[in-house]
C-alpha positions, 0 to 999 in steps of 0.5 A: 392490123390484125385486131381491132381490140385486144384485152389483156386481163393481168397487165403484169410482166407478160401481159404488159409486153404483150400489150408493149409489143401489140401496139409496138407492131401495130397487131391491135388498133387498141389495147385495153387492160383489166385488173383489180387494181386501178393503181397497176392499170393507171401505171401500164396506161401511163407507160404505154402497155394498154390505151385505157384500163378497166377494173371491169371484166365485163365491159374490159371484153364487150368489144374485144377481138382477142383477149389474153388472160394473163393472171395467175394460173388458178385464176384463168380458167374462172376469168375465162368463163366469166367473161366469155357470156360478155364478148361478141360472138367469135372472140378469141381467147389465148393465155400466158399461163405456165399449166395447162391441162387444169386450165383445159379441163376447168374450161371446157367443164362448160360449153363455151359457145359464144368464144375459141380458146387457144392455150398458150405460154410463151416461154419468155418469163423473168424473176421480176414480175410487174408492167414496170419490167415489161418490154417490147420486145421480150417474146421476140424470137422465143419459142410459145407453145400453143395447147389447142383442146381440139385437133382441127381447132379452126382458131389455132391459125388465128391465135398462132398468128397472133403470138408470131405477129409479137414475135415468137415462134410457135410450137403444138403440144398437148396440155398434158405433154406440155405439162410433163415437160415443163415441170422438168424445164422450168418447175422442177428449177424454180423449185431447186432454186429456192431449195439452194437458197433456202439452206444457205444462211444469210451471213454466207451470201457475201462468200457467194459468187457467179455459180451461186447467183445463177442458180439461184437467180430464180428464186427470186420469183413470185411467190404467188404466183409460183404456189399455184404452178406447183399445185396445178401441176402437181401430179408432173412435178412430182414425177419430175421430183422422183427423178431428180431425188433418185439423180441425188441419191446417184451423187450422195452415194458417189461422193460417200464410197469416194468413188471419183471415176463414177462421180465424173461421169455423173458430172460428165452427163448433166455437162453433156446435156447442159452443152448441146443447150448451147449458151 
C-alpha cells in the first residue's frame, strides 16, 4: 500500500484507469473522484474506478496523500492551485496531461508551499474518452514521462513510484523537451488525421478500407480536449507543421516532374523510420 488516499480530478478514460489500476494493485487504501458532473462521478463509483465521488475540490483533497489532475490541459494548472491551500502539508500532485511547459509555468507562477508537484503523461491514451472505456490495465508496460520542475525534486522518487506502482515504465524530460517532441509524435498525427478525414466526403467513406482507418483512427478524438493541446502547445506544433508541410512539398514536387527514383526514396525513408517503430 503506498497511499492512504488518492484523488483523481477528472475521472475520464485515464483518470478512471488510474483509479481501476489503484485499487486494482492495492496502490490507494481509497480512491476518491472529483468532477463537476455528479452523473460521470456516480457512473465511475458504480464501475469500480473511485470508492466515493465529490463535486467538490475542496473537500475531494483535504485528506489525500496524492492527487492526480486528470482534466483537460488548460484546466490543470488552475485546478492545481485551487486545491493545493485545501490538502495536508505534503501532498503529492502528478498529472495526465499531453502539455507540459504551460502547466509548468502557470503553476509555478505561485509559491506552492504546502504541496510537490511532479508533471507526468503516460503515453497510454485512446480515441475514446470516458470511464466507461477506462481499463486496469491500460498503463501496463507503457511508457509515462515525468517533467519534474527541478532537478533534485525530492518528490520525483515518490510520484515515479506511483506511475510504476500502475505499471508504467517511467522516462525523465524537460517540460519544453517533452513539448517538442510530443507535437511531433502525437499532435502533429492527430492534427493530420483530421486534415484526411476532413477532405474526404461522406459518400467515399464505403470505398475506404485498412489504410484509410488507420490513419484516421484518431480523428475520432475529442474535440475538447484536443483544441486546448493545440493551443497550449502552439509555438511546438507549429514547428513540427513547418517540417512536415516542407516533407509535402518534397512529395507534390516529385509526384508533379514524374520523378519516380526520387518518389522511392522519399517513400523509402518514412518506411525506414516506421519499420525500426516495429509492430
Amino acid at each position: 500500500m503506498l497511499f492512504e488516499q488518492i484523488t483523481i480530478v477528472g475521472v475520464g478514460l485515464i483518470g478512471g484507469s488510474i483509479g481501476l489500476a489503484a485499487k486494482a494493485r492495492g496502490i490507494a487504501r481509497c480512491v476518491v473522484g472529483a468532477g463537476r458532473d455528479p452523473a460521470k462521478l456516480a457512473k465511475a463509483e458504480r464501475l469500480g474506478a473511485i470508492d466515493r465521488g465529490t463535486p467538490r475540490l475542496e473537500e475531494a483533497v483535504e485528506n489525500a496523500d496524492l492527487v492526480a489532475v486528470c482534466t483537460p490541459v488548460d484546466l490543470i494548472a488552475s485546478t492545481i492551485l485551487r486545491a493545493a491551500p485545501h490538502c495536508k502539508p505534503g501532498t503529492l500532485f502528478t498529472d495526465g496531461g499531453s502539455t507540459k511547459a504551460t502547466i509548468v509555468k502557470d503553476v509555478t507562477s505561485q509559491a506552492l508551499e504546502r504541496i510537490a508537484f511532479v508533471p507526468a503523461h503516460p503515453i497510454a491514451g485512446s480515441e475514446k474518452n470516458g470511464v466507461e472505456y477506462a481499463r486496469a490495465d491500460l498503463f501496463e508496460d507503457r511508457l509515462t514521462i515525468l517533467t519534474p520542475i527541478a532537478s533534485g525534486d525530492p518528490a520525483l522518487e515518490s510520484v515515479a513510484a506511483f506511475w510504476k506502482a500502475l505499471g508504467s515504465r517511467i522516462a525523465i524530460m524537460s517540460p519544453a523537451d517533452h513539448d517538442k517532441a510530443l507535437a511531433s509524435t502525437s499532435h502533429l498525427p492527430h492534427a493530420v488525421a483530421s486534415a484526411v478525414a476532413g477532405i474526404t466526403p461522406r459518400d467515399w467513406l464505403p470505398l475506404s478500407a485498412g489504410g484509410f482507418r488507420d490513419v484516421t483512427r484518431i480523428a475520432a478524438g475529442d474535440p475538447h480536449l484536443w483544441t486546448p493541446i493545440f493551443l497550449e502547445n502552439r509555438e511546438a506544433v507549429l514547428a513540427a507543421l513547418d517540417r512536415f508541410t516542407h516533407r509535402l512539398d518534397e512529395f507534390q514536387q516529385l509526384v508533379d516532374s514524374g520523378n519516380a527514383a526520387g518518389l522511392a526514396r522519399w517513400l523509402a525513408d518514412g518506411k525506414q523510420v516506421r519499420d525500426a517503430l516495429g509492430t
